[in-house]
KOLVEXNU-288832 format. One line per 8 residues: their letters; for each residue x, y, z of C-alpha. Coordinates in steps of 0.1 Angstrom, whole numbers. Layout:
A = X/Y/Z; ...
% end
This chain:
XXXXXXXX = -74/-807/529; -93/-836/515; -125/-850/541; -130/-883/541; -152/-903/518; -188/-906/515; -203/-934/525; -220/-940/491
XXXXXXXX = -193/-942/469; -163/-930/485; -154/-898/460; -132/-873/473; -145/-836/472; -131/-803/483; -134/-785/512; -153/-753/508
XXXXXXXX = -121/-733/517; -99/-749/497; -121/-743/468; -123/-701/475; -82/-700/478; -76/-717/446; -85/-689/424; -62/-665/437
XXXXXXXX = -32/-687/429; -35/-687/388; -29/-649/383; -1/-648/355; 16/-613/349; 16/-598/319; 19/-567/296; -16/-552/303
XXXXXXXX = -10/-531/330; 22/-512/304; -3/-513/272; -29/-497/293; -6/-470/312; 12/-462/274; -22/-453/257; -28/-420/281
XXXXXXXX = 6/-407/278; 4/-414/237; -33/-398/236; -14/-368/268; 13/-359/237; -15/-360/205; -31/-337/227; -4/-313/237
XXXXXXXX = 10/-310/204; -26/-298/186; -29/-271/213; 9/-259/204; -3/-260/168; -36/-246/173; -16/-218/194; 11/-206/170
XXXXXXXX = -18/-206/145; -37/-183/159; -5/-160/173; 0/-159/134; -34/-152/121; -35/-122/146; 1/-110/133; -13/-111/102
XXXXXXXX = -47/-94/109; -25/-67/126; -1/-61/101; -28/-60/74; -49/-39/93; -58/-6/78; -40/19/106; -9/-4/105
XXXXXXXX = -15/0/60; -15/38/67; 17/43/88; 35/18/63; 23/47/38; 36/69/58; 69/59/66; 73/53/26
XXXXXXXX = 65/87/21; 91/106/50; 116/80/31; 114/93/-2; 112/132/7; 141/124/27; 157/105/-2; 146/136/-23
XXXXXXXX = 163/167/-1; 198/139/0; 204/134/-36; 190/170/-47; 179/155/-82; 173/195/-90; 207/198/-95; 202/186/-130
XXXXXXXX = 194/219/-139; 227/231/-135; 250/196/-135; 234/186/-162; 227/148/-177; 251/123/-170; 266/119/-204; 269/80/-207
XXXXXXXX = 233/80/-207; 218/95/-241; 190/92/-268; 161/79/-261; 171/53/-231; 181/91/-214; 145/104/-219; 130/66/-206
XXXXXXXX = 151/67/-174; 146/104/-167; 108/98/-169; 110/71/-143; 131/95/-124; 107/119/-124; 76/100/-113; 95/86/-87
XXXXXXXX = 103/124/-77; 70/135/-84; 58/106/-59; 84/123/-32; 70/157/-36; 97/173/-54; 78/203/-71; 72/192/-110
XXXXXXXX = 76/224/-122; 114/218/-116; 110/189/-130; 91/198/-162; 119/226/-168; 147/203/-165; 129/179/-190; 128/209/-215
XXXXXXXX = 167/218/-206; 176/188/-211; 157/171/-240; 140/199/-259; 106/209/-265; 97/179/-279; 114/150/-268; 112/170/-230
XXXXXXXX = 71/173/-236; 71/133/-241; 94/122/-213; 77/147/-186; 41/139/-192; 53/103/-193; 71/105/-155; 32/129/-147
XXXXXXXX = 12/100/-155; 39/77/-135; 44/95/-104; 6/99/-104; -1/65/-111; 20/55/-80; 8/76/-60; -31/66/-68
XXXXXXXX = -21/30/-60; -2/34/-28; -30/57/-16; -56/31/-27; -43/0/-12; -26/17/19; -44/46/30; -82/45/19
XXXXXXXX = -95/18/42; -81/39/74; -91/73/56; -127/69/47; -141/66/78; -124/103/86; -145/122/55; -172/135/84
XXXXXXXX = -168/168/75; -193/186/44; -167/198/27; -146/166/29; -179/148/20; -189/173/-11; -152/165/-27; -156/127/-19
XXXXXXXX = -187/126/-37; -179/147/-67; -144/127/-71; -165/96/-69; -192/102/-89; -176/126/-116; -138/111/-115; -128/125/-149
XXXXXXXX = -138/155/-149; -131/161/-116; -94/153/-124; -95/171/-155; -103/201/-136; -77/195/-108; -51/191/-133; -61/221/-154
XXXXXXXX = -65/246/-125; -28/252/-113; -37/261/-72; -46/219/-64; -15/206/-54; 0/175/-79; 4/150/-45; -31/160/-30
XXXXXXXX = -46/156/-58; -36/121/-65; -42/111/-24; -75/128/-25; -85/110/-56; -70/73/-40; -95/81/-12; -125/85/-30
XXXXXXXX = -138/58/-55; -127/73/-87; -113/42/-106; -83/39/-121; -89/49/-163; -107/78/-156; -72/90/-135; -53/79/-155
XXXXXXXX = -67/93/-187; -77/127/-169; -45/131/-154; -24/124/-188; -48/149/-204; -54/178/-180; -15/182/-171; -9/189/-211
XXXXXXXX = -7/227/-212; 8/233/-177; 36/207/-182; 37/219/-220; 48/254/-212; 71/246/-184; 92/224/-206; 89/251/-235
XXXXXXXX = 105/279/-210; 130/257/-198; 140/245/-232; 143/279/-244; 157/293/-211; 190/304/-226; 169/328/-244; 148/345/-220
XXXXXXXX = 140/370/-248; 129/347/-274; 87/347/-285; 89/312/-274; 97/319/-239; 76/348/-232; 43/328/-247; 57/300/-227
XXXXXXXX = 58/324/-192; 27/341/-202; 9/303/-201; 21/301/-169; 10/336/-152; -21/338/-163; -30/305/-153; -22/310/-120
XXXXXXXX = -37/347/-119; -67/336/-131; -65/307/-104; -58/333/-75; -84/352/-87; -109/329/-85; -101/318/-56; -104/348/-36
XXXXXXXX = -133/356/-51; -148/329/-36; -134/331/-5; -160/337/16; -181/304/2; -153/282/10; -149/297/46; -191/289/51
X = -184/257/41
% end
């Protein structure tokens, strides 16, 4: 309420409590209170979605260290190896020795597509000299030598590369023994003659050669070149005896059997001889 007026000039003035109220009656409502409860949720959901994103990235980068780890690289070897032995003892390619070619496939595409056959045998274990004498039986000296060193270098071309990228990481740490570490070292610091010798020398197994050799740090012309080379006179009379099988008395075919024996008798030899080195080892 108003007081009454001043003696001097009469103006009106406000009561102190009217003057204190009077503020608290202009307070208009608006949209501030919404804007400023809308920005939290908003920056609530930014935030929520990054950690979702940040967490199925990382889920997938360890997927992918796991699945590229070298143990998990090994058993994928592995389980591609029991595959294609089992694939091998199924479809018994050996029958070709006695069933013969399929005879819609001859000439030279017939000599192509039993080379790839054969590597891909060779890389499944099947024994090559089956293989080399079915190359003979079926194509001839000649043609037969061509197509079976062709599928050697193949299946051990495979073989090197599956070994390389899937096994060596996990492998390498496991060469603690000396003689593990003395054929490391000489496949990795003499590859092709290394090779050359495994090839020529008919006790090293064809498969452990190539997984030994995928191990070490041998590179890949030196194996390659070695490996064509070195298989040359084994591979050569195993496709001359089959090739001249019909004839088991023919020159051919005893030369052909006596590159074979003596080979492997001078092998055993050689081996036993040195029998009791390898054992101190």
């Amino acid at each position: 309420m108003l007081d009454a007026t001043t003696r001097s000039g009469g103006t009106a003035t406000a009561s102190p409590r009217a003057t204190a109220t009077e503020p608290a009656v202009a307070a208009p409502a608006g949209p501030a209170p919404a804007t400023v409860s809308g920005a939290p949720a908003s920056a609530a959901r930014d935030a929520t979605a990054a950690a979702s994103s940040a967490a199925s990235t990382g889920l997938a980068s360890r997927c992918a260290r796991t699945l590229l780890s070298p143990w998990s690289r090994l058993s994928l070897l592995l389980v591609l190896l029991a595959a294609a032995g089992t694939s091998v003892l199924l479809f018994q390619p050996q029958r070709l020795l006695t069933h013969g070619w399929p005879p819609q496939l001859g000439g030279a595409a017939a000599a192509v597509v039993f080379a790839v056959a054969y590597g891909l045998c060779a890389v499944a274990f099947l024994p090559r000299p089956l293989l080399n004498l079915a190359a003979g039986a079926l194509f001839g000296s000649q043609s037969g030598l061509a197509a079976a060193l062709a599928g050697t270098v193949l299946g051990a071309g495979v073989s090197f590369g599956l070994g390389r990228v899937l096994g060596q990481d996990a492998l390498r740490p496991l060469l603690r023994g000396r003689l593990l570490k003395a054929a490391d070292g000489q496949l990795s610091r003499h590859g092709f003659r290394s090779m050359l010798a495994a090839r020529l020398f008919p006790g090293v197994p064809f498969w452990a050669a190539n997984y030994c050799a995928a191990v070490s740090r041998m590179g890949w012309p030196a194996f390659l070149l070695a490996t064509a080379i070195g298989s040359v006179p084994n591979t050569a009379a195993y496709v001359v005896a089959g090739s001249r099988a019909a004839a088991p008395t023919s020159p051919a075919f005893l030369i052909a059997m006596a590159c074979i024996a003596v080979p492997a008798l001078v092998a055993a030899a050689v081996t036993w001889r040195k029998r009791h080195h390898l054992r101190a080892r």
